[in-house]
N, C-alpha and C positions, 0 to 999 in steps of 0.2 A: 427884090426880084425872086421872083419861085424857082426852087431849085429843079434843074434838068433834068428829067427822068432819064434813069439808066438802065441797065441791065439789074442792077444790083440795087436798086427804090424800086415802090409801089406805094401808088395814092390809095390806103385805105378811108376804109370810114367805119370805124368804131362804134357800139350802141354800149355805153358806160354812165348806167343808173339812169336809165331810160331817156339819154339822150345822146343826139349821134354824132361824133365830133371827125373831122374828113382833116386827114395832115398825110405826110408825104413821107415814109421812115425809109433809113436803108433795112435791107432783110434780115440783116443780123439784132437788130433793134428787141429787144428785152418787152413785152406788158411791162415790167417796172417802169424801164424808162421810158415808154412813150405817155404813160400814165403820169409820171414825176415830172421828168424832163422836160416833154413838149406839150401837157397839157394843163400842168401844174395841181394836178390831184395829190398833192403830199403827203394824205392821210396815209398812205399804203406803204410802209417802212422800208428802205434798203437793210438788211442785218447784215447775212453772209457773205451773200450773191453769188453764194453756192449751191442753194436749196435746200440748206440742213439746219435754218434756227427757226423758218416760218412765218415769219413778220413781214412779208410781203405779200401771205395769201390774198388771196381777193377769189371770189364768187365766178364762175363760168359756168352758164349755163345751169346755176345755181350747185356747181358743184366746185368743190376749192382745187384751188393751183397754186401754187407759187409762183408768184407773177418774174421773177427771178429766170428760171429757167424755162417760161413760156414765149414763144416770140409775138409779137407784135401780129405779124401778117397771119399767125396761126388762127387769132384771135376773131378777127372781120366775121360779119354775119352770127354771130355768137354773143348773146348779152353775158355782159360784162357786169359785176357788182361790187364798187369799193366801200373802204366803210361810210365816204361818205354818201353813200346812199341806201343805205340802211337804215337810217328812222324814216320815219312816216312825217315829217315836215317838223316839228317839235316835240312831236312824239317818241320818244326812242323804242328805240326795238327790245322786247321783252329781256334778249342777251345783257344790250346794251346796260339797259336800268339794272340788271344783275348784279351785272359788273362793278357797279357804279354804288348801289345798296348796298353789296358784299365786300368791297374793296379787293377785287379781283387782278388790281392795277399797283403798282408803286411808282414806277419812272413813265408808265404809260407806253412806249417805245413798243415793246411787243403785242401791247392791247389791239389796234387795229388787224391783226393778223389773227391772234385769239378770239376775237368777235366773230368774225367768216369765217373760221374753221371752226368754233363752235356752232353756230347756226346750219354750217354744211352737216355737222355728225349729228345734232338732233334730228336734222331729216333725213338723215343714213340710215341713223336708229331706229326712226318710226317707219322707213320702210322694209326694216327687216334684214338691212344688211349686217351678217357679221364681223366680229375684230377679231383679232388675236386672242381677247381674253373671253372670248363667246365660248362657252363650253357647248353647248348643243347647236349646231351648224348648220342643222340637215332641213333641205328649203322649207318643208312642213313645219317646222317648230317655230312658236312666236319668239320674236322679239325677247329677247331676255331685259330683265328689269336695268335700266341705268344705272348700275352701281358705280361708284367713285372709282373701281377699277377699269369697268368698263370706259367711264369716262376719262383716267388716265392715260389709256390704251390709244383709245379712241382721238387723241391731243395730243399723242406723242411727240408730230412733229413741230411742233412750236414749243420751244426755246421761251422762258422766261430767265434774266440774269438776278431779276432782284429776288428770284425763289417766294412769286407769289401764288404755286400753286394749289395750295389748300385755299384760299378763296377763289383763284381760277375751277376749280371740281364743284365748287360748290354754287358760282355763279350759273356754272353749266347745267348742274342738276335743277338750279332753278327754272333757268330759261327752257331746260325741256319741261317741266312744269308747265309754265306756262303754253308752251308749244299745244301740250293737251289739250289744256284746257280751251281751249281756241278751236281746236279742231273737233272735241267735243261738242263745244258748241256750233259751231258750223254745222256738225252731220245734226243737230237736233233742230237747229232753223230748219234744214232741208227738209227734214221728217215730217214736220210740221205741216 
């Protein structure tokens, strides 16, 4: 039997990795757990469920959240991206294969989270936004080069336990690598 709508549910309908899943939450309902819970995307980690280790990030609007402190109903009409959908069918996503080349992972537990918050800061980066550790700020100035600083900076919030961050910086410097080169090539298709 369908649960009774009350004052305190609302029948969303979620667009999560390009497809649209319609369930019924109370309003206090977590993106983690309507995600985990009631739709069985598991890929997307419970750590703190405070918002301070980052294994729960997931993609909104291609920009990261911690699905932890984001509600459900916030969510509606807003594409939604966990990791599992993030390759391209068997393809993995440039991060992805990083990861995976570099050994960017040990217990894997935080990787899901590490994947879409790196993915979010390579297109932070490439558009320009600054960190903390950006020395020149001022909108005019390019882009500063991705250094492992800036990528630590930049990854703050995600918590690894097994302390795999020096191949976490380094899968990232990859994957923006490749981010480049992609996009290079795309502006030179266009040119064309």
């Amino acid at each position: 039997m369908a649960p009774t709508p009350s004052s305190t549910t609302s029948t969303l309908t979620l667009d999560i990795n390009g497809e649209k899943h319609h369930l019924s939450v109370d309003h206090r309902t977590t993106l983690l757990d309507a995600l985990r819970e009631r739709l069985g995307l598991t890929g997307t980690k419970k750590g703190c469920d405070q918002g301070q280790c980052g294994a729960c990030t997931v993609l909104l609007d291609r920009r990261r959240v911690v699905s932890c402190l984001h509600l459900a109903v916030a969510a509606e009409g807003r594409e939604i991206t966990t990791i599992e959908g993030i390759a391209d069918g068997d393809d993995l996503h440039p991060v992805q294969q990083a990861f995976l080349d570099l050994d960017g992972y040990q217990c894997g537990y935080c990787t899901p989270g590490q994947v879409c918050s790196a993915i979010a800061v390579i297109e932070e980066h490439a558009a320009g936004w600054p960190s903390a550790a950006t020395e020149d700020v001022r909108p005019e100035s390019v882009p500063p080069p991705l250094t492992p600083d800036e990528i630590r900076e930049r990854m703050s919030g995600n918590l690894c336990r097994c302390g795999a961050y020096v191949s976490i910086v380094q899968a990232v410097a990859r994957g923006a690598r490749a981010h480049e080169e992609a996009r290079t090539a795309t502006a030179e298709e266009a040119a064309a």
